[in-house]
N, CA and C atoms of all chains as a GROMACS GRO file, in nm:
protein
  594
    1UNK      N    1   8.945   4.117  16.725
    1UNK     CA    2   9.057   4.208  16.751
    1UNK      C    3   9.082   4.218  16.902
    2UNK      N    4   9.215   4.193  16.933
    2UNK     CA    5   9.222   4.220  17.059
    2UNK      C    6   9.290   4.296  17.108
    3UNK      N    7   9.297   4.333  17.250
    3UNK     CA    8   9.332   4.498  17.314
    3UNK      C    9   9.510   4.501  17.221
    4UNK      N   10   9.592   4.446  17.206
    4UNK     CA   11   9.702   4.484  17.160
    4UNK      C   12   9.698   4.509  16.994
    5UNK      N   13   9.614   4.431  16.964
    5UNK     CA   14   9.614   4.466  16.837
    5UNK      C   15   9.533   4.635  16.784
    6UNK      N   16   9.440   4.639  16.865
    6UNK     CA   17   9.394   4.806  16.877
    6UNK      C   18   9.496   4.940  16.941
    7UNK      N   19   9.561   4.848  17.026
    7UNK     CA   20   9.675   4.960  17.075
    7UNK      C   21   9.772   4.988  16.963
    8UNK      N   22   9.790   4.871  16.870
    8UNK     CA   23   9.867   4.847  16.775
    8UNK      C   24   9.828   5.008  16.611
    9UNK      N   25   9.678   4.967  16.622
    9UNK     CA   26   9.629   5.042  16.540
    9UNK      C   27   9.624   5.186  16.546
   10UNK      N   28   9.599   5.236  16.678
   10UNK     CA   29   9.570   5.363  16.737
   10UNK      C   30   9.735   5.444  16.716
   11UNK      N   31   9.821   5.349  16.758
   11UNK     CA   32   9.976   5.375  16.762
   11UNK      C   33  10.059   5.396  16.653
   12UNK      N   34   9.985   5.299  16.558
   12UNK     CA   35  10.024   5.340  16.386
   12UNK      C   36   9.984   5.496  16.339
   13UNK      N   37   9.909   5.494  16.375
   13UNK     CA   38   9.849   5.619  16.342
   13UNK      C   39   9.910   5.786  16.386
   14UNK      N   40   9.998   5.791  16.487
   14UNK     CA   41  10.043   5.866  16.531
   14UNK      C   42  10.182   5.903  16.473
   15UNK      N   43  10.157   5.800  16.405
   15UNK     CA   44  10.312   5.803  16.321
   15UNK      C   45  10.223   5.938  16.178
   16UNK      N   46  10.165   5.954  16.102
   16UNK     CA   47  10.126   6.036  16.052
   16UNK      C   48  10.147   6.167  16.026
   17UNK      N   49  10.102   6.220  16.178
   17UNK     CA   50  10.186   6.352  16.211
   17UNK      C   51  10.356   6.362  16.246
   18UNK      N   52  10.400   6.266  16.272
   18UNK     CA   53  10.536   6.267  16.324
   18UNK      C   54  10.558   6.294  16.108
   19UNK      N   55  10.539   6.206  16.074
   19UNK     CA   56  10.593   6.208  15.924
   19UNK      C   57  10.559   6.357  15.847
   20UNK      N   58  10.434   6.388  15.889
   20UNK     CA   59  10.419   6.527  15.854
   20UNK      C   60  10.536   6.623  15.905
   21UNK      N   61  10.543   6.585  16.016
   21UNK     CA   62  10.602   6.706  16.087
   21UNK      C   63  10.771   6.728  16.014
   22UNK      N   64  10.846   6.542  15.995
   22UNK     CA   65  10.933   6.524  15.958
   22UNK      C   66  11.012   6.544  15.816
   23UNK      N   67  10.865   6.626  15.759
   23UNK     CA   68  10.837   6.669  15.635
   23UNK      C   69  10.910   6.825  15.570
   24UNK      N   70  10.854   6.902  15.679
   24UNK     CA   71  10.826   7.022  15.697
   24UNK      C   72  10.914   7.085  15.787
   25UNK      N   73  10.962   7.238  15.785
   25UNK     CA   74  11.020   7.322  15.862
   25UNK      C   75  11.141   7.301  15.907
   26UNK      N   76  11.285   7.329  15.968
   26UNK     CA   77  11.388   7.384  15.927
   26UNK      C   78  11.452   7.202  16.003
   27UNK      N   79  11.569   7.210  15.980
   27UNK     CA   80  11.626   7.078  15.989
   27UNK      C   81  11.606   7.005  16.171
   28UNK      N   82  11.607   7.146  16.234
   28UNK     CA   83  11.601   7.063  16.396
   28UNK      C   84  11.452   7.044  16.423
   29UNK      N   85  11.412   7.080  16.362
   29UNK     CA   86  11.257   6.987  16.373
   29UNK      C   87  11.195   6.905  16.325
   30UNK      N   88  11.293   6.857  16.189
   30UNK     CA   89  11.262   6.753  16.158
   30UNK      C   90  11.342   6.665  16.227
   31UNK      N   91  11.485   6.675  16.272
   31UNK     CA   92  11.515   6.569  16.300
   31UNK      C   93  11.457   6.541  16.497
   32UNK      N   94  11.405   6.656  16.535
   32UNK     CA   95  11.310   6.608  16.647
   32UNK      C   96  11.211   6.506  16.608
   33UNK      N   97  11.131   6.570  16.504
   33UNK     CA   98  11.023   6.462  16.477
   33UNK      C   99  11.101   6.317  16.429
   34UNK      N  100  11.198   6.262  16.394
   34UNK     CA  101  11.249   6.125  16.377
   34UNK      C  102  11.308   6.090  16.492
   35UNK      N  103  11.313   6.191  16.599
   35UNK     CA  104  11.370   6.099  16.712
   35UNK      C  105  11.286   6.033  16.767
   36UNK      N  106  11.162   6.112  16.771
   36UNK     CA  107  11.006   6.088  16.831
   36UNK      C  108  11.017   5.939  16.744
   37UNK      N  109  10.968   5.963  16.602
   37UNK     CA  110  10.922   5.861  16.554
   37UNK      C  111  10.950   5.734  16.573
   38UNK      N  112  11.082   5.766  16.656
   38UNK     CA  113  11.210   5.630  16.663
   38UNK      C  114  11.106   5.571  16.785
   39UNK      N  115  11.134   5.627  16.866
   39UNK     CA  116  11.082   5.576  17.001
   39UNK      C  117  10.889   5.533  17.025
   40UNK      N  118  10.783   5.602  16.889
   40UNK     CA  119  10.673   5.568  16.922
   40UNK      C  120  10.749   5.424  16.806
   41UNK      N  121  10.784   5.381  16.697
   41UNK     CA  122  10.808   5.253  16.625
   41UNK      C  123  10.896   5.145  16.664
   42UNK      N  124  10.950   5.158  16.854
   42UNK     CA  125  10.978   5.080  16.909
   42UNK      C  126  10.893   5.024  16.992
   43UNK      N  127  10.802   5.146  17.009
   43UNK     CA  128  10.673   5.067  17.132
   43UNK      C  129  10.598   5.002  17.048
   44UNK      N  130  10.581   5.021  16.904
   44UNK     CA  131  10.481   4.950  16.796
   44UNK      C  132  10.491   4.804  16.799
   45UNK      N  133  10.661   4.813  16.768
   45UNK     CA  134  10.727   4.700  16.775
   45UNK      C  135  10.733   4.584  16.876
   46UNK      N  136  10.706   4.645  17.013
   46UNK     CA  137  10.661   4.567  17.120
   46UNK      C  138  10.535   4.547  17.096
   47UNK      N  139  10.429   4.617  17.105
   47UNK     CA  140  10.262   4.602  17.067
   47UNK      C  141  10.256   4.472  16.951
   48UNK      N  142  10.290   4.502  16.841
   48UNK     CA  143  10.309   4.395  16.768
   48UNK      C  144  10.322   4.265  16.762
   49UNK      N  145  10.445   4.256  16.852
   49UNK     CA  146  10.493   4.139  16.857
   49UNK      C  147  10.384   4.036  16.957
   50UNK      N  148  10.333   4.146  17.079
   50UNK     CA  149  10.234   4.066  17.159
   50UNK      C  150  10.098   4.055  17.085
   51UNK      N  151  10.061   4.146  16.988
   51UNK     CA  152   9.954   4.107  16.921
   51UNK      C  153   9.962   3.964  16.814
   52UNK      N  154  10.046   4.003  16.763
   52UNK     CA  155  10.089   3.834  16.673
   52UNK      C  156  10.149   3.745  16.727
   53UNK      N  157  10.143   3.743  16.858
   53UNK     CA  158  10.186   3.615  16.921
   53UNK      C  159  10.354   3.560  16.840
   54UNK      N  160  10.435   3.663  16.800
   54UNK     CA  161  10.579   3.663  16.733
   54UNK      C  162  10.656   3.679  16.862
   55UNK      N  163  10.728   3.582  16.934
   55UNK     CA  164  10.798   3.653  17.031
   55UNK      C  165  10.931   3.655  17.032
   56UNK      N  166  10.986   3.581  16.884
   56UNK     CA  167  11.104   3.637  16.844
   56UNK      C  168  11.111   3.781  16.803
   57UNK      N  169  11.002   3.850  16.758
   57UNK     CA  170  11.006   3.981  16.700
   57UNK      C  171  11.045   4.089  16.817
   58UNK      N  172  11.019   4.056  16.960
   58UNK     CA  173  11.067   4.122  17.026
   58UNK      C  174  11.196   4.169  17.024
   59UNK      N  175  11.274   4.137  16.933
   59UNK     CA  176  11.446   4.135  16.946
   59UNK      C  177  11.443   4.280  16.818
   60UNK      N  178  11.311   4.226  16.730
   60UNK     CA  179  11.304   4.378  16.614
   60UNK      C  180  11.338   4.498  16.748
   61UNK      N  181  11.259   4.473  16.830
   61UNK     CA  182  11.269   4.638  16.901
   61UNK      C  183  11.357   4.666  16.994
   62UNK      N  184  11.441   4.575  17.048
   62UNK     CA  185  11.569   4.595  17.071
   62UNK      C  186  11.671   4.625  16.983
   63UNK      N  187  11.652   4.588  16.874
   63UNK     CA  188  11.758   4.627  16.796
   63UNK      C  189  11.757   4.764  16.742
   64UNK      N  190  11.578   4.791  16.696
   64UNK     CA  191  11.556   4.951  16.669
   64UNK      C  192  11.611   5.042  16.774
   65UNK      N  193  11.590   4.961  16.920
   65UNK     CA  194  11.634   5.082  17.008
   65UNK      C  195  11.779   5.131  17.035
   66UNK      N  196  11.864   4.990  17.030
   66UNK     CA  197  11.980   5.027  17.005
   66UNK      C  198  12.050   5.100  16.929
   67UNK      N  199  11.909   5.077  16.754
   67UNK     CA  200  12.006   5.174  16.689
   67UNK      C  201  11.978   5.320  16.658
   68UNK      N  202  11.881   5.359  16.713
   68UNK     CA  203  11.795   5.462  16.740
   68UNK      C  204  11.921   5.545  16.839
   69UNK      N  205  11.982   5.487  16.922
   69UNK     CA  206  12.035   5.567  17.013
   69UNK      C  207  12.174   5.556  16.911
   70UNK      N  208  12.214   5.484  16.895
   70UNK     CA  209  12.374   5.529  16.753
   70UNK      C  210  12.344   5.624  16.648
   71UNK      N  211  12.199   5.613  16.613
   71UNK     CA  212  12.198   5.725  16.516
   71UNK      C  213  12.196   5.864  16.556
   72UNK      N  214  12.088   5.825  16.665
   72UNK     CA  215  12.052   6.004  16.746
   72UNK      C  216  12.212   6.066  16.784
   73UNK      N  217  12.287   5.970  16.812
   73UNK     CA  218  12.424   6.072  16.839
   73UNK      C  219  12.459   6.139  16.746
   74UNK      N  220  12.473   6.023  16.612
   74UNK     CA  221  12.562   6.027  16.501
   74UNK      C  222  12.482   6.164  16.465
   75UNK      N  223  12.341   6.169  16.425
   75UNK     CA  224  12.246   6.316  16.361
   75UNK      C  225  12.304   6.412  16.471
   76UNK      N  226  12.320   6.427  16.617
   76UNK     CA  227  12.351   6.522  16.643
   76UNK      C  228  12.516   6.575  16.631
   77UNK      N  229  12.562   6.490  16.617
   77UNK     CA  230  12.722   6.501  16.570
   77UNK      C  231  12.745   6.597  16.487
   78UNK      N  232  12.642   6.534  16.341
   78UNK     CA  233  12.662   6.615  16.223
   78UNK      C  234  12.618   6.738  16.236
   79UNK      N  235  12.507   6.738  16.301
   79UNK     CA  236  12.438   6.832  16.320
   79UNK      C  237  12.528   6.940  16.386
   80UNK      N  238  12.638   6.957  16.434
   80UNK     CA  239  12.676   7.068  16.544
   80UNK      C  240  12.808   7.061  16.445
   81UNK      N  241  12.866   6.970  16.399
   81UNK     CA  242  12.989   6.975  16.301
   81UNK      C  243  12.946   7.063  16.162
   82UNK      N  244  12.816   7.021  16.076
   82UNK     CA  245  12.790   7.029  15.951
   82UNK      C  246  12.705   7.095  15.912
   83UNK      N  247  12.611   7.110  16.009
   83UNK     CA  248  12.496   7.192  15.943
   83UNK      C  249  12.500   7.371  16.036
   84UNK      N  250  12.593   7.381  16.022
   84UNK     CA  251  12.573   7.539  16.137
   84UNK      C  252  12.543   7.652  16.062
   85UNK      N  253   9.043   4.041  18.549
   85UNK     CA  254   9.098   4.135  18.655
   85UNK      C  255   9.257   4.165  18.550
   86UNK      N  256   9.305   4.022  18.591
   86UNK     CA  257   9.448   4.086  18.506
   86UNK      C  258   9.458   4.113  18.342
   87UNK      N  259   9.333   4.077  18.265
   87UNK     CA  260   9.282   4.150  18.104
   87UNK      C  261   9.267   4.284  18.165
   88UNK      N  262   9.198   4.337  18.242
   88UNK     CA  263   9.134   4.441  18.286
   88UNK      C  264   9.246   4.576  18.325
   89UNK      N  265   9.371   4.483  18.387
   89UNK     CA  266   9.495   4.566  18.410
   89UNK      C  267   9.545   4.609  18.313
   90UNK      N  268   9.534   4.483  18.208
   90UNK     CA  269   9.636   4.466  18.062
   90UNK      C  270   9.620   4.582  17.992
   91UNK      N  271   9.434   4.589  17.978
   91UNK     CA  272   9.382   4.727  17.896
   91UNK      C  273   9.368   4.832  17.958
   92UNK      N  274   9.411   4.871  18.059
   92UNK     CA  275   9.448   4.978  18.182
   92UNK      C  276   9.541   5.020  18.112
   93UNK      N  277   9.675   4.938  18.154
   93UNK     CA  278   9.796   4.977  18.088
   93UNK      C  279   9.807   5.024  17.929
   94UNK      N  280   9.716   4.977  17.874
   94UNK     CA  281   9.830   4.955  17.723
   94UNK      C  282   9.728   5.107  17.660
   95UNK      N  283   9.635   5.109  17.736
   95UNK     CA  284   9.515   5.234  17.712
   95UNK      C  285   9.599   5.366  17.734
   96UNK      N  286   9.658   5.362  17.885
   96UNK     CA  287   9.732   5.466  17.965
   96UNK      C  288   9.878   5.518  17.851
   97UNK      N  289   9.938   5.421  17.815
   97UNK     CA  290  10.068   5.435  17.770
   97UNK      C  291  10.057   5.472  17.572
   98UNK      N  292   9.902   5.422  17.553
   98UNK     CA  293   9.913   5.462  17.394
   98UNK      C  294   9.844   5.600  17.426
   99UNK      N  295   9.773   5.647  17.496
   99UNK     CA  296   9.687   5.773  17.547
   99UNK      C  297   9.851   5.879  17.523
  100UNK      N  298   9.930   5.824  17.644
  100UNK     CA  299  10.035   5.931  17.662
  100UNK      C  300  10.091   5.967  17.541
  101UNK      N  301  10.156   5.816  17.418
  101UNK     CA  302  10.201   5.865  17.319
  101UNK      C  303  10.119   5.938  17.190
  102UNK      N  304   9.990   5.919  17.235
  102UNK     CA  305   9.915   6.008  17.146
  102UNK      C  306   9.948   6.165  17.170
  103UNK      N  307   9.914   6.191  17.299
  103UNK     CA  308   9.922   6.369  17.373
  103UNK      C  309  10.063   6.371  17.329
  104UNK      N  310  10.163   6.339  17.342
  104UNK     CA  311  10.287   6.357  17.346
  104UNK      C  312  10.309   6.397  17.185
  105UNK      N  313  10.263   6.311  17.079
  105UNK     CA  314  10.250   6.337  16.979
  105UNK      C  315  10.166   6.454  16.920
  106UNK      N  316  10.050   6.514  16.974
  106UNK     CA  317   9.966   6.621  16.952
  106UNK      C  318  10.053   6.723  16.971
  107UNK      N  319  10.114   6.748  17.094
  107UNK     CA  320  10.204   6.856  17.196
  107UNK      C  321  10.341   6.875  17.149
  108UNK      N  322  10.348   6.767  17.086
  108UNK     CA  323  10.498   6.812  16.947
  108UNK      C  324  10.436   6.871  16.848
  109UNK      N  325  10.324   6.856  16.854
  109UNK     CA  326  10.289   6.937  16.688
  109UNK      C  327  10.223   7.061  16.741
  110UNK      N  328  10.217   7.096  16.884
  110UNK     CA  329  10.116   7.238  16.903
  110UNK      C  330  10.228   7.300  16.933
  111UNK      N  331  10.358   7.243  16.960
  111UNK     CA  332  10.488   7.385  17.015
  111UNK      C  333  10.539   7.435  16.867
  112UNK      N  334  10.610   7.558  16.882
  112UNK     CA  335  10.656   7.582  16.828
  112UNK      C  336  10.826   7.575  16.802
  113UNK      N  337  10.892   7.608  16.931
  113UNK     CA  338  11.026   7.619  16.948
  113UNK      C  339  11.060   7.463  16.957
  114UNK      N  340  11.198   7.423  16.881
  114UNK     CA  341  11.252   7.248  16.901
  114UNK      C  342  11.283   7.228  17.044
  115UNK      N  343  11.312   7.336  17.087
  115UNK     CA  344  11.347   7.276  17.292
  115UNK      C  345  11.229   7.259  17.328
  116UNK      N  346  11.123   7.307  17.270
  116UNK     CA  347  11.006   7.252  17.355
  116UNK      C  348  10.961   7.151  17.319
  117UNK      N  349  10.978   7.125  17.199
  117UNK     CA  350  10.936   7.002  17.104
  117UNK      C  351  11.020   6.859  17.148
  118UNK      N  352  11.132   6.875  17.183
  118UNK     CA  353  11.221   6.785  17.216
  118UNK      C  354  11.129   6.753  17.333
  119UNK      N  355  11.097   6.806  17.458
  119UNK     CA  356  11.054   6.780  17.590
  119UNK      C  357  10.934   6.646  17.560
  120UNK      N  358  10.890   6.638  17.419
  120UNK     CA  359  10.759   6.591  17.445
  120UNK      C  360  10.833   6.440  17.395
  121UNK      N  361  10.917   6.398  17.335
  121UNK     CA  362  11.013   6.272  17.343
  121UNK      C  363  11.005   6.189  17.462
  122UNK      N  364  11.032   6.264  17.583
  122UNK     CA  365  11.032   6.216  17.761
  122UNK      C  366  10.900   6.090  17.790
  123UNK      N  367  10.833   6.136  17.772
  123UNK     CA  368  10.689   6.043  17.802
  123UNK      C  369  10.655   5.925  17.715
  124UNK      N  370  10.637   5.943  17.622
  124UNK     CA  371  10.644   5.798  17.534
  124UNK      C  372  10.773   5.681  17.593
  125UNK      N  373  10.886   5.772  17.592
  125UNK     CA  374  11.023   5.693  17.569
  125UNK      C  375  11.035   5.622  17.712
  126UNK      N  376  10.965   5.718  17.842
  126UNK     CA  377  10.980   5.634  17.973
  126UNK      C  378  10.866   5.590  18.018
  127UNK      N  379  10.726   5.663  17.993
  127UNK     CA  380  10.612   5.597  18.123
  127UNK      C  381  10.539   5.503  18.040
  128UNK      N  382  10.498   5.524  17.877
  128UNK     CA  383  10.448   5.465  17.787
  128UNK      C  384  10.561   5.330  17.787
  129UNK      N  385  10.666   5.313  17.741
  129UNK     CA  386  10.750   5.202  17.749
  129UNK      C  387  10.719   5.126  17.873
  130UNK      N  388  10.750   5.155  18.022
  130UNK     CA  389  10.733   5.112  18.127
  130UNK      C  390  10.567   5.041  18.131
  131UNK      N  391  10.508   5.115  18.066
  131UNK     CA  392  10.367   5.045  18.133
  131UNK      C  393  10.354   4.932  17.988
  132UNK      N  394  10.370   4.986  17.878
  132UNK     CA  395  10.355   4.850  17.784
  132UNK      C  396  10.435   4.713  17.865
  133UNK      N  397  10.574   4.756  17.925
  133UNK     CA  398  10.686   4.641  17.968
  133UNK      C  399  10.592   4.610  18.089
  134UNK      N  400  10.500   4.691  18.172
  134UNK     CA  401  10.439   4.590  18.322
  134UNK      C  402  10.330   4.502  18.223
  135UNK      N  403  10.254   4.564  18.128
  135UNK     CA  404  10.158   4.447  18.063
  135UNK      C  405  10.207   4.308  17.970
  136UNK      N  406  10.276   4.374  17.904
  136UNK     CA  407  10.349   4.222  17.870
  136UNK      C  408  10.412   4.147  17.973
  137UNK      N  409  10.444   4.180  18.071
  137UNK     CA  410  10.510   4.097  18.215
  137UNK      C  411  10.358   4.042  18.279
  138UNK      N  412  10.243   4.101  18.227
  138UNK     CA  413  10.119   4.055  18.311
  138UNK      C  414  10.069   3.957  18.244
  139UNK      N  415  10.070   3.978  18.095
  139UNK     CA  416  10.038   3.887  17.981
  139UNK      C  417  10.071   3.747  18.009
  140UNK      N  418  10.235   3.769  18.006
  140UNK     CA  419  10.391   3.668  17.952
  140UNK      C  420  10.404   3.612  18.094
  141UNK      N  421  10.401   3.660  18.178
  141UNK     CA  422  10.483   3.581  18.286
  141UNK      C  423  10.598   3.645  18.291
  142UNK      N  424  10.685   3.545  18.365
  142UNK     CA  425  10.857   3.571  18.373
  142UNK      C  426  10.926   3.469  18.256
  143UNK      N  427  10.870   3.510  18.080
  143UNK     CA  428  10.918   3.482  17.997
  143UNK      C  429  11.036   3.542  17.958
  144UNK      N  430  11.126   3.487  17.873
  144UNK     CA  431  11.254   3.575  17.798
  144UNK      C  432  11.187   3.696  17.752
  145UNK      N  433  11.074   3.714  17.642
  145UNK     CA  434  11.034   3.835  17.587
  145UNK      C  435  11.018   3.914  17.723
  146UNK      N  436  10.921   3.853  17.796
  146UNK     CA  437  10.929   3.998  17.935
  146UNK      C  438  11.052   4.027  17.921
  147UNK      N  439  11.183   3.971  17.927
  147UNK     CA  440  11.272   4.106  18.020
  147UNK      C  441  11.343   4.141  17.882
  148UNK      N  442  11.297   4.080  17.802
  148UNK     CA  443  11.391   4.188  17.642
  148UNK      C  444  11.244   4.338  17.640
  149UNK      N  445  11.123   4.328  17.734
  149UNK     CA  446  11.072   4.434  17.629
  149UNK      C  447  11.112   4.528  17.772
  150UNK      N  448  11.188   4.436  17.910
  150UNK     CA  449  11.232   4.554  18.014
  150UNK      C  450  11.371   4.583  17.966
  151UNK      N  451  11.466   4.543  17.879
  151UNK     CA  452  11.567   4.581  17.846
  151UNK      C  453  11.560   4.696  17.726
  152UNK      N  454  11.502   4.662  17.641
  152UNK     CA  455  11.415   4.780  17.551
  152UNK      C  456  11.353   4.876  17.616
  153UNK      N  457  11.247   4.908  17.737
  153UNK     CA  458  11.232   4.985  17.769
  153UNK      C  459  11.340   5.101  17.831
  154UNK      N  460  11.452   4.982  17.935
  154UNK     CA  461  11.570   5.026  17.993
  154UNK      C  462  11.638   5.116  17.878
  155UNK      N  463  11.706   5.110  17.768
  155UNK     CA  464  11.775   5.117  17.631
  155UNK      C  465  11.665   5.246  17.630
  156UNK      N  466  11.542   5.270  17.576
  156UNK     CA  467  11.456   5.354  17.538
  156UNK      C  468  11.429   5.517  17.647
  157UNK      N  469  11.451   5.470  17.823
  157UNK     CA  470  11.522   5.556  17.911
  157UNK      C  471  11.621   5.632  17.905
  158UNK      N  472  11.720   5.534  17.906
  158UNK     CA  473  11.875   5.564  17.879
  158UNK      C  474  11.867   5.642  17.759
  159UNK      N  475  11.904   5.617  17.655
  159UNK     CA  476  11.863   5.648  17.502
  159UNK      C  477  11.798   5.804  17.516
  160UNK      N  478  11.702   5.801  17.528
  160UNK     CA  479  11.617   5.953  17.548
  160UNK      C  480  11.682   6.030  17.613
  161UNK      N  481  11.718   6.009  17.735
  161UNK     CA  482  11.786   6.114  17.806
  161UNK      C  483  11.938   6.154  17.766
  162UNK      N  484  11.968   6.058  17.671
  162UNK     CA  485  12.125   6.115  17.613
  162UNK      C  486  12.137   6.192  17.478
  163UNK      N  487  12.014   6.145  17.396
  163UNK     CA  488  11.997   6.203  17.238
  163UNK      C  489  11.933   6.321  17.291
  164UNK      N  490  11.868   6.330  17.373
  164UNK     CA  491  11.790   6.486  17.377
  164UNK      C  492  11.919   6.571  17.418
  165UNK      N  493  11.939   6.545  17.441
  165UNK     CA  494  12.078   6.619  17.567
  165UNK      C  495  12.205   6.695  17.438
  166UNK      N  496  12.210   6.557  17.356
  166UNK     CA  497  12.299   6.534  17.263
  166UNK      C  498  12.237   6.679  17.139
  167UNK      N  499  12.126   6.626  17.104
  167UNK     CA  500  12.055   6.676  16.991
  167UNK      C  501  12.049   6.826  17.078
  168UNK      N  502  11.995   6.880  17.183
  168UNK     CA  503  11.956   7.007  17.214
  168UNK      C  504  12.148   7.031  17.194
  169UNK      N  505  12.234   7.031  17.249
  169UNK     CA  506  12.367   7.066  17.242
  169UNK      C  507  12.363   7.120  17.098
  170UNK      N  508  12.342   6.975  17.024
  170UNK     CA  509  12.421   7.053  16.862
  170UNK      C  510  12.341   7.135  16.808
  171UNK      N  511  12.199   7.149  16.871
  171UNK     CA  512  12.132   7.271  16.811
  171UNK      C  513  12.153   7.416  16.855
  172UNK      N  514  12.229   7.426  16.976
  172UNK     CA  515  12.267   7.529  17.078
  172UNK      C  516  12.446   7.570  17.031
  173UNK      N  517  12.482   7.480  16.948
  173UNK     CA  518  12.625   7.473  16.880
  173UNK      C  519  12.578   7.560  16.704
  174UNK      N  520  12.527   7.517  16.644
  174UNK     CA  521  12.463   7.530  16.527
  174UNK      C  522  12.416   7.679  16.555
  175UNK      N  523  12.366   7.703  16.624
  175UNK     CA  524  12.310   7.852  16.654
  175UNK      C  525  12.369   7.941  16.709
  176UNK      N  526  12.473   7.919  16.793
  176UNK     CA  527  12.576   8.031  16.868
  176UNK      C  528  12.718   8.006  16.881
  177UNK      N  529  12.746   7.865  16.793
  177UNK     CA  530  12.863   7.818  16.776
  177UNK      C  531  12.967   7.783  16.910
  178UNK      N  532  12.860   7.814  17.019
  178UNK     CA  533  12.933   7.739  17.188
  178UNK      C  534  12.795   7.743  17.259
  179UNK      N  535  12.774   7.674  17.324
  179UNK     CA  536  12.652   7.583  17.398
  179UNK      C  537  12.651   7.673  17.553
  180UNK      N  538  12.827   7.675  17.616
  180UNK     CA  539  12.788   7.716  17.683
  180UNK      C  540  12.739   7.879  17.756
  181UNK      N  541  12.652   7.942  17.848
  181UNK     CA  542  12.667   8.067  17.854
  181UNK      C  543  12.758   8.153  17.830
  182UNK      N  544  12.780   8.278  17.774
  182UNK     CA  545  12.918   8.316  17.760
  182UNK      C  546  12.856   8.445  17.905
  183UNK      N  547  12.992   8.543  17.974
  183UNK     CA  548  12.988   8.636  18.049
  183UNK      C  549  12.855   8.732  18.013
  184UNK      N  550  12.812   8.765  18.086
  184UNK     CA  551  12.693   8.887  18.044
  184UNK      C  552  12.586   8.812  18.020
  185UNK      N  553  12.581   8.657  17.948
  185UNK     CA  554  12.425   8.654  17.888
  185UNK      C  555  12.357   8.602  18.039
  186UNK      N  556  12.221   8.648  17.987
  186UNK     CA  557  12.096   8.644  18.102
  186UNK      C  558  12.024   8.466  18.094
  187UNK      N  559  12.064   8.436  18.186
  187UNK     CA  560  12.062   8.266  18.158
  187UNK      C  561  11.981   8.253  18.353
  188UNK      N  562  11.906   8.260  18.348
  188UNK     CA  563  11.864   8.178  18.535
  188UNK      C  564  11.897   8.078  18.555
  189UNK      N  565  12.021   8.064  18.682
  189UNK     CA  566  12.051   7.952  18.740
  189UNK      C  567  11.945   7.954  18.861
  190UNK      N  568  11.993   8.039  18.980
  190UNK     CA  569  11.925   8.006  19.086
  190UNK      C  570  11.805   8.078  19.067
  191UNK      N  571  11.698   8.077  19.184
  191UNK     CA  572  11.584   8.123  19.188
  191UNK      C  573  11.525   8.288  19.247
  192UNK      N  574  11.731   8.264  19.299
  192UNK     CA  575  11.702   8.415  19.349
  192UNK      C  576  11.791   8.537  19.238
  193UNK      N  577  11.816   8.460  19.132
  193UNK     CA  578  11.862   8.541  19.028
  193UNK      C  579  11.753   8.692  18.958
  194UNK      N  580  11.805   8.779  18.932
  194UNK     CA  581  11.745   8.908  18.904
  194UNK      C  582  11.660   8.869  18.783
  195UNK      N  583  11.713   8.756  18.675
  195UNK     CA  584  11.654   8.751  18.552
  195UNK      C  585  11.531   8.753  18.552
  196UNK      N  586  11.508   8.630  18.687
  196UNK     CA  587  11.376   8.544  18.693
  196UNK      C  588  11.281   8.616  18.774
  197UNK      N  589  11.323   8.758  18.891
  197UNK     CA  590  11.249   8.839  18.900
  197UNK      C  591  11.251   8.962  18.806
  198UNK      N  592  11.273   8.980  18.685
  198UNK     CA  593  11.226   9.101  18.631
  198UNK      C  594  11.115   9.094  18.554
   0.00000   0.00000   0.00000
């Protein structure tokens, strides 16, 4: 196992509580906890890709990030239009 | 030496998104919870993007995981911004201060000494 692939592991794991959290309690805290989640499953996505020696996969986490930031608008959109 | 940096970095930046992740789950209020987004999204990104640049070289993946990091900067500082708004809309139906409320701008405001 090597250092990215343990960074890889340690980093999965943090996703746990984000999912808990994203679980539980009133809508702006869950959708805090998926913004989080967005941004620790883009760094995964980098970790990953250098652990499996995939270096097309690097483009997975550009694309998550791009769309991570279209959604986060779109949730807060609704959010101030729909959910008041 | 440069393994030694590699696991410097990638130690430093999964460390941060761990705390960052603990410290969303010890606040209570979402404005405070939002704050803990900041660190993963810029110093954790940045230092994974200097180790894969230490790894990789001046490969294509280096500058897609500095354009991803760039995107992951940018990005954070506009959804938080975005997301705290519509939660400040959702709750008082206008974001901004209205006359009378007790809001501290400057430092020599009465709020922030009472």
């Amino acid at each position: 196992m090597n250092i990215w692939e343990l960074a890889s592991d340690v980093t999965i794991f943090t996703l746990l509580p984000l999912a808990w959290m994203a679980m539980r309690g009133d809508a702006r805290n869950r959708l805090a906890a998926f913004y989080m989640a967005g941004v620790v499953i883009t760094l995964l996505l980098m970790i990953l890709t250098m652990a499996f020696h995939r270096m097309p996969m690097m483009d997975l986490a550009i694309t998550l990030a791009l769309m991570s930031f279209g959604g986060g608008i779109v949730f807060a959109r609704f959010f101030a239009r729909h959910l008041q | 030496m440069k393994t030694i940096a590699i696991e410097i970095l990638l130690a430093a930046a999964v460390l941060i998104t761990l705390l960052s992740v603990v410290g969303m789950m010890r606040m209570h209020d979402v404005y405070q919870r939002m704050h803990y987004i900041a660190p993963p999204a810029s110093l954790s990104a940045i230092l994974i993007t200097i180790a894969i640049f230490l790894q990789q070289g001046l490969k294509p993946e280096s500058f897609k995981a500095l354009f991803t990091a760039l995107v992951l900067i940018g990005m954070n500082t506009v959804v938080t911004h975005a997301a705290a708004r519509a939660f400040r809309i959702a709750e008082v139906e206008e974001w901004k201060p209205k006359d009378g409320d007790e809001v501290p701008i400057e430092p020599s405001d009465e709020v922030i000494h009472k």
